[in-house]
C-alpha positions in Angstrom: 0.0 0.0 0.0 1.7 3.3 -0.9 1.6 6.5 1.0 0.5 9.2 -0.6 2.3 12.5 0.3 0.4 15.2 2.8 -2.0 17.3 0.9 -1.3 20.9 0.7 -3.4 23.8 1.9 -1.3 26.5 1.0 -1.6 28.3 4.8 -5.7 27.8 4.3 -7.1 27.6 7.8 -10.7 26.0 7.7 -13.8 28.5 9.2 -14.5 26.0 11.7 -10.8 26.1 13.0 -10.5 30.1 13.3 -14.3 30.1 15.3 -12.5 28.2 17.9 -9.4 29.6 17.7 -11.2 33.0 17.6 -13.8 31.9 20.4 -10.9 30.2 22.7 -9.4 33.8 22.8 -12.3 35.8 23.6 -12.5 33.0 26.4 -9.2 34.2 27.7 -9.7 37.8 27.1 -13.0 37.5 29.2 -11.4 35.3 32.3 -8.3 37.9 32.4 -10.7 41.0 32.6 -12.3 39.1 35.2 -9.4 38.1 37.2 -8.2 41.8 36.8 -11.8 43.6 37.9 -10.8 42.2 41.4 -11.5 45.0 43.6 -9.4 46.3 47.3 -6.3 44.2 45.3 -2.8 45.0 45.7 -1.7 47.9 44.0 1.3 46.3 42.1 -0.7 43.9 41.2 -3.0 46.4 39.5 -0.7 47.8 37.6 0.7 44.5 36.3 -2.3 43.5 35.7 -3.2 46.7 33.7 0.3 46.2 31.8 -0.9 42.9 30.6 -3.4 44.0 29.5 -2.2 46.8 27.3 0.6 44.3 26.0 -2.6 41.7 25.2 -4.2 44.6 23.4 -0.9 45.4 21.5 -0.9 42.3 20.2 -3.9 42.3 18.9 -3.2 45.6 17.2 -0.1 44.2 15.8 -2.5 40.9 14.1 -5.0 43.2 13.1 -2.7 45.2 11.0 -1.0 42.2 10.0 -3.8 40.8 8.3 -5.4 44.0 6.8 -1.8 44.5 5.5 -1.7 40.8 4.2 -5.7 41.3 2.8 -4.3 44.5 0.9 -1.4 42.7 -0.6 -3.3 39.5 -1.9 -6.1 42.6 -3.3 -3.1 44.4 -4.9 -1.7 40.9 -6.4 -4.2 38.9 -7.7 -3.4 34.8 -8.6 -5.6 35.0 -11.5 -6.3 37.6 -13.9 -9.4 36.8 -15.8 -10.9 39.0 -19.0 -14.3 40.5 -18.7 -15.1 38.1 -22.1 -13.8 35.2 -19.7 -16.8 36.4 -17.0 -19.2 37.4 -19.7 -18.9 33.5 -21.3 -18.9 32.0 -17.4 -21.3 34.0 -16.2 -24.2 34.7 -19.4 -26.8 32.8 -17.2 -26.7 35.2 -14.5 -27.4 38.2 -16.7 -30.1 36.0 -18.2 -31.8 35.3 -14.7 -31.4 38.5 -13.6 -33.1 40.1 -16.7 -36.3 37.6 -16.3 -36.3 38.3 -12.4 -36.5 42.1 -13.4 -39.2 41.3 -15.6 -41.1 39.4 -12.8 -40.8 42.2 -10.4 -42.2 44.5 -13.6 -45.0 42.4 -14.1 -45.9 41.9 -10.6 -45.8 45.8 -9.9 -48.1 46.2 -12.9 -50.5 43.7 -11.4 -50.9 45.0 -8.2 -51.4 48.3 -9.9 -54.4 47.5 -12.0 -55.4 45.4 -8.8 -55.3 48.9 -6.4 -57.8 50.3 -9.6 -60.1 47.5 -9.8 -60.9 46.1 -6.0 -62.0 49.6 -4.3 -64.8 49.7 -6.6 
């Protein structure tokens, strides 16, 4: 039986796996404000606790702008470039459906206009 080599995800983290990463830290954030709303505590403590908490928000400053920075980039460099006859060919049916949706919503305006004429009477 051969072994067939790891598949590659090309640094693709699955939705499922940033909810819990992204639920797991709000977890934390919310037990550290908790364990630093303690009131009558030692002063140093305070203050360490208050310096945590601005190097914890730092950090997340720092990710933040790293992925806006890294969202910019990949907008700015595209993988594909596609022609607008490329989209027109892949994507005719769409113009088509929207075309007889628009006529729909025509036709069902005009309806309920001759409608509002002819019930009050």
């Amino acid at each position: 039986m051969s072994q067939q080599p790891p598949k590659r995800t090309y640094g693709a983290v699955p939705a499922s796996k940033r909810r819990a990463a992204r639920k797991a830290r709000e977890a934390q954030a919310a037990a550290s404000r908790r364990s630093f709303s303690v009131t009558g505590a030692d002063p140093l403590e305070r203050e360490r606790a208050a310096a945590q908490r601005s190097a914890e928000q730092q950090r997340a400053r720092q990710r933040s702008e790293q992925e806006q920075d890294m969202t910019a980039y990949l907008l700015a460099h595209p993988t594909k470039i596609v022609s607008e006859d490329e989209l027109r060919r892949d994507y005719a049916y769409v113009i088509s459906d929207l075309r007889s949706m628009g006529l729909l919503a025509g036709a069902l305006v005009v309806l309920l206009v001759v409608l509002a004429q002819v019930l009050p009477r």
